[in-house]
N, C-alpha and C positions, 0 to 999 in steps of 0.2 A: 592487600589494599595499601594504597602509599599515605603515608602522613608528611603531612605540609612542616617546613619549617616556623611557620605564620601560625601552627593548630597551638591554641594556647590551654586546649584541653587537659586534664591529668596523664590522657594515655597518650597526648601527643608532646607533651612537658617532659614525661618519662623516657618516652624513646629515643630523645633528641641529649639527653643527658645522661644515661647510665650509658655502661661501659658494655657496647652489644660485641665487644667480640669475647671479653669474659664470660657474658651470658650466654654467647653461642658455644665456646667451647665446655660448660656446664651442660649444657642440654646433651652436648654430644659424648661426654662419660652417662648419661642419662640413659643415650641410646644404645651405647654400649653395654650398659647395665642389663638393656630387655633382649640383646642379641645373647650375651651372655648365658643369661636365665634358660633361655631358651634350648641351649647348647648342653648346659652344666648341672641343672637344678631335675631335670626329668629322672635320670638314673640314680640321683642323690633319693629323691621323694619315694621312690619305688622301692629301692632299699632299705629305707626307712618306714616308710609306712603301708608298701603295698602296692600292689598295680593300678590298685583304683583309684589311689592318690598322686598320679604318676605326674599331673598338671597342677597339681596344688599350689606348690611356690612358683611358680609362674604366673598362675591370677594374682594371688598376693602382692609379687613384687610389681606386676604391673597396676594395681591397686595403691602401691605406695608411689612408685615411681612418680604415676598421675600427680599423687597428693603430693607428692616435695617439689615438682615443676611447679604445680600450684603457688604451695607456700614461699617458694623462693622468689616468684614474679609477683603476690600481691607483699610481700615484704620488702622489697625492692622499691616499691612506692612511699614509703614513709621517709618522711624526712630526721635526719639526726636526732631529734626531740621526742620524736613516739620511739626510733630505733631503742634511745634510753630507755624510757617508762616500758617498753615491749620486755627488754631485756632485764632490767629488775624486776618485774612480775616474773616473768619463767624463771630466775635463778632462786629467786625466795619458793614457788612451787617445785622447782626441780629440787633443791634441799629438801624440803616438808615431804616429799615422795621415795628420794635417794634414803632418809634414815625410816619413812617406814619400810624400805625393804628390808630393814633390820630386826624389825617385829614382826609383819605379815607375809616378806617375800618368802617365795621358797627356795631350799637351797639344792643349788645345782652344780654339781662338781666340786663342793667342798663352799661353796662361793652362793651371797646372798647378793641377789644385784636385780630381778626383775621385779615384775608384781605383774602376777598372772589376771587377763580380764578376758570376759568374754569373746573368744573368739581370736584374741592376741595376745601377745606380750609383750611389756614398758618394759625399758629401763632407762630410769626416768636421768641415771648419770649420765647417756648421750645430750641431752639435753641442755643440762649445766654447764659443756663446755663451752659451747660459744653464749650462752647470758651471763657466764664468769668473764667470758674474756672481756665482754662488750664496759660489765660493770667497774671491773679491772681496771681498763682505761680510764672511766670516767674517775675512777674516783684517785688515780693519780694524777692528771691533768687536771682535776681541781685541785688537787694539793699543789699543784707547779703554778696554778693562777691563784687562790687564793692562800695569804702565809699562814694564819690560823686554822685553817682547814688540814688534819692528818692523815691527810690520804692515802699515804703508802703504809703507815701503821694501819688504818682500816684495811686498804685490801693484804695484809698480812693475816692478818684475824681473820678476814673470809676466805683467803686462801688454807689458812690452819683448820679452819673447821669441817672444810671439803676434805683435806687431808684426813682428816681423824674420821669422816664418816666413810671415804673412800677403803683407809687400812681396816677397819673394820669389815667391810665386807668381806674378802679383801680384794680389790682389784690395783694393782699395783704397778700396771699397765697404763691405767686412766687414770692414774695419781701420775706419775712419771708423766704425761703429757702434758696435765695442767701444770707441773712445776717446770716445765720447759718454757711454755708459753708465758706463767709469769716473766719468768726470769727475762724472756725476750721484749715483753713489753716495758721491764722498769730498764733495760741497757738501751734500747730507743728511747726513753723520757730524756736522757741524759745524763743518769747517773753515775759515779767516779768509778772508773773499771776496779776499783779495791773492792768499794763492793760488788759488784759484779762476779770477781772472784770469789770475796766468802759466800757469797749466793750459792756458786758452782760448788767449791767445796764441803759447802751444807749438803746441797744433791745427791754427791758422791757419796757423804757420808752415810744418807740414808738409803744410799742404792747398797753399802753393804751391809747395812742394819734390815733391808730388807731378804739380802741374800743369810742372814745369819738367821732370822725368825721365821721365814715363810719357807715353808719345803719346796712348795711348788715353783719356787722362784729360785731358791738350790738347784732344785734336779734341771732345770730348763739350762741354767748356765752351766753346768758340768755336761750336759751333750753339745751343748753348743761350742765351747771349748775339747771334749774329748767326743767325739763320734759314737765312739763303741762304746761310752758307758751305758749306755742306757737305748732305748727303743727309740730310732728315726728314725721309723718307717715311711711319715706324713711330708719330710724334707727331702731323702733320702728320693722317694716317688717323684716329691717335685721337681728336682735337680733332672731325673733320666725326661723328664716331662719338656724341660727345656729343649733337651739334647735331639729325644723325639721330633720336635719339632722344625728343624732344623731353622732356614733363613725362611720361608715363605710355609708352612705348616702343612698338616697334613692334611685339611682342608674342613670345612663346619661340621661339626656334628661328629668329626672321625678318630677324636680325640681318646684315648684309653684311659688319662689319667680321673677324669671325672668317675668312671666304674669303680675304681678303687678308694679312692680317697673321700672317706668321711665329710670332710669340710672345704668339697671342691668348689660350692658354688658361695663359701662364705669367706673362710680366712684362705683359701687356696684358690683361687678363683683365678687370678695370678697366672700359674701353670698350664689352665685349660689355656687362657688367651695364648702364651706361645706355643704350646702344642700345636692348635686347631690352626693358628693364623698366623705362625712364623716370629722370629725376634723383630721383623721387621714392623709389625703391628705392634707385640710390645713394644719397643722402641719409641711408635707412635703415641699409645698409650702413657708412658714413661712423658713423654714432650709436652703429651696437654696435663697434664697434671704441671711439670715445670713453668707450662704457658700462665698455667692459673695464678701462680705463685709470683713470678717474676714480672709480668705485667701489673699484677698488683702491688708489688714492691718501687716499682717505675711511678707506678701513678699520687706513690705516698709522698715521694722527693719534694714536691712543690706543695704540699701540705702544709700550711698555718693552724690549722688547728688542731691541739695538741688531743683530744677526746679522738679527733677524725683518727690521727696516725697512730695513736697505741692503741684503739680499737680493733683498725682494720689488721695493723701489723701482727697483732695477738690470731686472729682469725685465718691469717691467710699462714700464719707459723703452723697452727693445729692443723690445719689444710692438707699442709706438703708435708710435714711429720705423721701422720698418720700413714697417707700414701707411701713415705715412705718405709713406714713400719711393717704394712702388710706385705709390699714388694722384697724387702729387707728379709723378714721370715723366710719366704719361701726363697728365697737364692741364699738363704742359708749363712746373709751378711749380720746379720743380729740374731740373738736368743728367739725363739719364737715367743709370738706373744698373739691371743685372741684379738684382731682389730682387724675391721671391714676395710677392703681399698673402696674409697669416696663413690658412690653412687655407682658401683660396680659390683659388687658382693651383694648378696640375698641380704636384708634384714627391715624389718619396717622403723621401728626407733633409731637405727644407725641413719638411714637415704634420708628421714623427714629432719631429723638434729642434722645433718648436715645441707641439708635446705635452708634451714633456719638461719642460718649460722653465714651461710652464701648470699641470703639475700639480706643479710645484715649488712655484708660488704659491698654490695651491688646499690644499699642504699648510701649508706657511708661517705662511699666514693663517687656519687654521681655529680658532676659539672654544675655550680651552679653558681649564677653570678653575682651574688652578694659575699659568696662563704665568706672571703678573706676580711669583711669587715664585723661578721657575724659574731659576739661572743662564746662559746660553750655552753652546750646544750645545759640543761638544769631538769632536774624529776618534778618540776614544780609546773 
């Protein structure tokens, strides 16, 4: 059905103003998501739980799938002012959930991170990262508009407290994100690149404060750095997975490495695509991910307000850092680390937080003809 330039409706306001080809290439890692599933998740689930669970994460992901297209196009409708208030609400309940996984979560692989419910499983720090990023922004662009207001001291103190509940679990992975994305949104406010620096140097510090306390973050950087100390099996697979596949793949469904590989339809997900469909499809895959990122970086330029541009910039950082953390793993370019590539990997808390989080930006950024004279949004 066509909508008129003239339709002054919400759904016809909406489509004339957000950014459809972002949203199209969102939908279409979406789609890729249930070919995926479809390909990668059957011999995973059989493995795991038995023949007669052989479609299980495939209803599921297409159950989540639905629900993050959802949440991403009715959150896409709100204007700056609810995106705020939406995004304070979820990060104060995404905290109050992230520390009781400290008391009632169970723990999995040494790691306290979900909260098991009926039927599924939260983890409620997906969550937190894009209602951090969104609050992040705001509350340094009110420090940049109003002079009494201390807003980079506040999102310090919110960023230290995610920090202390995150080390505590310990995920050290999803710490390392949020202090990336900080860091990128107060170096777009304008701040003096010295500090910028002790910023990065602080990181650093704690990247070996974290290599000297956590084992698990020892042993990952000593195989990643020496091959043979230790068991890469998971990398080692996916590398021949690449090779297998040569320029155009071995065709759907004919893939090997998903039979072996534990975590082919989540953190290796990756390897089945060049396998089954050639480096040429990765390669494709690789683009719309860069498309996401760089079109939205294009659209910030002309940006006046200063909540818009460290909001969305925070958003679209965690975006293409993730992407490329889970690509990164599996080619064997960074330490491996547990993170889903964007609406492509099996998980219901990873697809719906990063729906969330997409149609934060799809609001953020949509065209509209008062913005430039609009002050900054307020939770009021």
């Amino acid at each position: 059905m066509a909508i008129s330039r003239t339709d002054t409706s919400t759904l016809g306001r909406w489509w004339w103003s957000v950014d459809r080809w972002t949203l199209l290439a969102l939908i279409s890692l979406v789609a890729v998501g249930y070919v995926m599933m479809l390909s990668a998740s059957p011999a995973v689930a059989e493995r795991v739980m038995g023949a007669s669970s052989r479609y299980n994460f495939i209803l599921k992901q297409v159950l989540f799938s639905t629900m993050a297209v959802a949440v991403m196009v009715l959150v896409s409708l709100l204007t700056p002012r609810l995106v705020l208030r939406l995004a304070a609400l979820g990060c104060v309940g995404a905290l109050l959930l992230t520390a009781a996984t400290l008391v009632i979560g169970p723990e999995v692989n040494g790691a306290r991170r979900w909260l098991f419910l009926p039927g599924m499983s939260l983890q409620p720090s997906e969550f937190l990262k894009p209602c951090l990023a969104v609050c992040v922004g705001w509350l340094i662009a009110e420090g940049k508009r109003t002079r009494r207001f201390p807003g980079l001291i506040l999102s310090l103190v919110l960023i230290g407290a995610v920090a202390l509940l995150l080390k505590k679990q310990p995920d050290i992975g999803m710490l390392a994100v949020i202090l990336a994305v900080f860091l990128a949104q107060v170096f777009v406010s304008g701040i003096s690149l010295f500090v910028v620096g002790v910023g990065i140097g602080g990181v650093l510090g704690l990247a070996v404060l974290a290599y000297m306390l956590h084992g698990h973050v020892r042993l990952r950087v000593q195989k990643f750095l020496n091959p043979e100390s230790g068991d890469n099996f998971q990398v080692r697979t996916s590398l021949e997975a690449f090779g297998n596949g040569g320029l155009l793949g071995r065709g759907p469904g004919e893939g090997r490495v998903k039979d072996v590989l534990p975590d082919a339809h989540t953190d290796f997900v990756f390897p089945v695509v060049a396998e089954e469909f050639g480096l040429a499809c990765a390669l494709l895959l690789i683009g719309a991910f860069a498309f996401v990122v760089i079109r939205g970086l294009i659209r910030l330029m002309d940006e006046r307000d200063m909540f818009v541009a460290l909001a969305s910039a925070g958003l679209l950082t965690q975006f293409g850092l993730q992407a490329f953390i889970n690509m990164g793993s599996s080619l064997h370019l960074i330490p491996t680390k547990g993170m889903t590539l964007p609406f492509v990997s099996y998980g219901g808390s990873s697809v719906v937080a990063l729906a969330l989080g997409m149609g934060f930006l799809l609001a953020l950024t949509r065209r509209r003809v008062s913005r430039l004279d609009e002050p900054g949004p307020s939770l009021r």
